[in-house]
N, C-alpha and C positions, 0 to 999 in steps of 0.2 A: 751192723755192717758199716764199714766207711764210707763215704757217700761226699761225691765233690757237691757243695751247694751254691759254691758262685764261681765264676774263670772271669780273671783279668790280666791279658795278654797272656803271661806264661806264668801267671800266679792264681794257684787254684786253691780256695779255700775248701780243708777237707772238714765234713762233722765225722766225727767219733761216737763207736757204740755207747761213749760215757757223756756225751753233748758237749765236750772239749770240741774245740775250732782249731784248725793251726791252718798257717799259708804254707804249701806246699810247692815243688815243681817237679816235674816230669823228668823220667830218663829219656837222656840224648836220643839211645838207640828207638824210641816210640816216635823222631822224627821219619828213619832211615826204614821205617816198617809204616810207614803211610798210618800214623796211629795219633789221632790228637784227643786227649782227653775231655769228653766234656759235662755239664753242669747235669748233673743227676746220674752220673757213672757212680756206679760202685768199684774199690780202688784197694790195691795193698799199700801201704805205705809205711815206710823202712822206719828204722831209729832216726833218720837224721832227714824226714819228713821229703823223701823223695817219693814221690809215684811209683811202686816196682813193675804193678802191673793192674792193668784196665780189665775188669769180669766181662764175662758173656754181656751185649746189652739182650732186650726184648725187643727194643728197637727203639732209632736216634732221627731227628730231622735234620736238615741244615739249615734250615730258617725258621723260626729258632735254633741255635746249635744245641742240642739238650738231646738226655738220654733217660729210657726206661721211664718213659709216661704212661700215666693212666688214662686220663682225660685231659683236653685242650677244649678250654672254651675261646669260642671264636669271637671275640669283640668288633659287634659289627656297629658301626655307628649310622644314623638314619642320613644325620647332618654335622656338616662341619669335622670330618669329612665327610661327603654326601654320601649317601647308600652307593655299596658298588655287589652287585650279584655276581659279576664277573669275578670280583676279588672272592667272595664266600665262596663260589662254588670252588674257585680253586685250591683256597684252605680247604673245603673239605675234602677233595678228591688227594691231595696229599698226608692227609689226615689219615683217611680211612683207608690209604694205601700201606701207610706205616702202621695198620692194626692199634690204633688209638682210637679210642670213643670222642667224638666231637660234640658238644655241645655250644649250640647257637646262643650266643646274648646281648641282645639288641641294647642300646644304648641311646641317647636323646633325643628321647619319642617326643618330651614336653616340649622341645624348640622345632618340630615342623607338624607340620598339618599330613605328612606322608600319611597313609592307610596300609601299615604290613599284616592288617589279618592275615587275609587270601594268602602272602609269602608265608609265614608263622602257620597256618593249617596245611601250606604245602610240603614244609619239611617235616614237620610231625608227621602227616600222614606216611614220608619216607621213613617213618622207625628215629626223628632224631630229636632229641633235646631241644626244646629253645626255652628261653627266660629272655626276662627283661631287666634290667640292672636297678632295677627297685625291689626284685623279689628273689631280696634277699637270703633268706630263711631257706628259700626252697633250693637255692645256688650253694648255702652250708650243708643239706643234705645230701645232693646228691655230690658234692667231693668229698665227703667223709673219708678220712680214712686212706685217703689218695692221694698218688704224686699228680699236680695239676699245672700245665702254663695257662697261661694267659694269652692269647697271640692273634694280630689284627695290626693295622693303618697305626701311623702313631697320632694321637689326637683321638684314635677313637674311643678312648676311656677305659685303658688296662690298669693303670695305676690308679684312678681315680676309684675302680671299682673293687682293687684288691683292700683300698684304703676303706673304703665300706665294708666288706668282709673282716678285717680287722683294724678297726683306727689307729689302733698302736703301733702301726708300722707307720704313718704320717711319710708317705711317699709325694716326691715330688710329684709335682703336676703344673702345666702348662698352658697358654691359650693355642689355637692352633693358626699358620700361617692364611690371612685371605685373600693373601696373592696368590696362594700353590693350593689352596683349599685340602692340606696337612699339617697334620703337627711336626710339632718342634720336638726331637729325641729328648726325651728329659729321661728312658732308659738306657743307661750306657753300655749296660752288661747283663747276665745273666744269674739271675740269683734267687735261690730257692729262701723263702721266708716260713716257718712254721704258724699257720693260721688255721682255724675252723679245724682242728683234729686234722690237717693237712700239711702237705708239703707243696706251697703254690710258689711259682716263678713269674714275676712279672717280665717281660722280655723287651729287647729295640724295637720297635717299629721300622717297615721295610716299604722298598716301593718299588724291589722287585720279587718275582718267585719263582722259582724254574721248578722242572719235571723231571730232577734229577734223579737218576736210576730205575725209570718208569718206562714201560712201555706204552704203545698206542690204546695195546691188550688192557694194561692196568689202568689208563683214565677210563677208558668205556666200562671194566668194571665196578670202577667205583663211584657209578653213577648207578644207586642201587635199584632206581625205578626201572632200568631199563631190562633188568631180570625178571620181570614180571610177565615181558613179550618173549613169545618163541618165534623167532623168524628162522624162514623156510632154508635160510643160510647158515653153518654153525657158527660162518668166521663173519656174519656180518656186523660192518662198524657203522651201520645206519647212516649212513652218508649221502651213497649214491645209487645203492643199490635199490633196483625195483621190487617194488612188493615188500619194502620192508615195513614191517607191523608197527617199529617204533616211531617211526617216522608218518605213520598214519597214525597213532595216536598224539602226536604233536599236531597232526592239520586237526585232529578230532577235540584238542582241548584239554589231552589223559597226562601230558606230559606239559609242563609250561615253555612258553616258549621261547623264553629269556634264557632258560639251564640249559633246554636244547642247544640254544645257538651258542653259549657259554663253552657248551661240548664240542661242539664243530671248531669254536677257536682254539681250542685245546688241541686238539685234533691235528689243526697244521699248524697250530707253534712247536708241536713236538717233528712235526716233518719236516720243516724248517730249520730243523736244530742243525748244526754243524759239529 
């Protein structure tokens, strides 16, 4: 099936079921129908290499702009850019709101003295993936076979670790800013590489992320630990309410209380929205 594998402004490179490439463009009318094609859409495209029409997705982010994922591993760096929980938890709650498998992968543990057991047994214990970008072998296993991005801070080592997973790609790579404590884009675009029996995307680096087309309802449920408390309330968003169970197990220790408050900031940047 046709398959867009890179977008560059209004030039989308299609693979063919024969592994032919061509550069393609879109029809006008997918302007006037709020329709923008993107990197890992399946696609018809005409004799004369126009887009006719965009299939069903599974589902598309918009940071990454990419479509029909299987798995998104989350490049979290310890340092340089510093660890931020704030940023993971929010990758993963738009993650695992778009029905995408998240896996966590920690990156330059040898350059700080940080300790992420404790964090690493905390998200496992939630049901999730985590690796560390030396373990390798175990990071080709589990995308086998999968469309996969990459996606994280830029500086935090997406390109560096896709170049691990296949050398042969020899992707650029950068030092990161120590004035802004991020990297430097050295991803311009979006573009699916065939690697490990996959189809992996390395993507830009961002340094914002919104909670676009998400309710209050959807961040709270994709905080999976909080399904595990039944509060005496069905609508409660553990906030304010008394007597709530999840909030007693945050004073208890059941809930950490960095993703807790992570939550809460989710919470009213989404009430905040305009």
């Amino acid at each position: 099936m046709n398959r867009i594998i890179k977008t560059i402004s209004n030039d989308y490179t299609v693979e063919f079921d024969n592994k032919e490439k061509r550069v393609c463009k879109a029809r006008g009318v997918f302007r006037n129908k709020n329709i923008t094609p993107l990197a890992g859409d399946y696609v018809l495209v005409n004799s004369d290499n126009i887009i006719e029409e965009v299939l069903d997705r599974k589902n598309s982010l918009d940071r990454p702009p990419v479509a029909n994922i299987d798995i998104a591993i989350v490049v979290t760096s310890i340092v340089n850019p510093d660890f931020s929980s704030k940023l993971l938890d929010k990758l993963l709650t738009v993650i695992v709101f778009n029905k995408i498998e998240p896996v966590i992968c920690f990156t330059k543990l040898d350059l700080s003295d940080l300790d992420i057991k404790s964090c690493k047994e905390y998200y496992e214990k939630l049901g999730y993936k985590v690796v560390t970008n030396d373990e390798i072998d175990k990071i080709k296993e589990i995308i086998k076979g999968k469309t996969v991005i990459l996606t994280g801070q830029s500086g935090a080592g997406k390109s560096t670790l896709l170049n691990r997973l296949d050398p042969s790609l020899d992707l650029k790579t950068d030092e990161i800013s120590k004035a802004l404590n991020r990297g430097k884009h050295t991803t311009r675009c979006v573009e699916f590489f065939e690697a490990c029996d996959s189809y992996v995307a390395d993507t830009p680096g961002f340094s914002k992320l919104d909670f676009n087309n998400m309710t209050k309802e959807d961040i709270k449920n994709s905080f999976v630990e909080f399904n595990n408390y039944d509060c005496k309330y069905s609508d409660c968003m553990h906030i304010k309410e008394d007597g709530c169970v999840v909030k007693e197990a945050v004073n208890n220790n059941e809930i950490i209380k960095s993703r807790y408050e992570n939550y809460v900031s989710f919470i009213n940047e989404k009430e905040n929205e305009r």
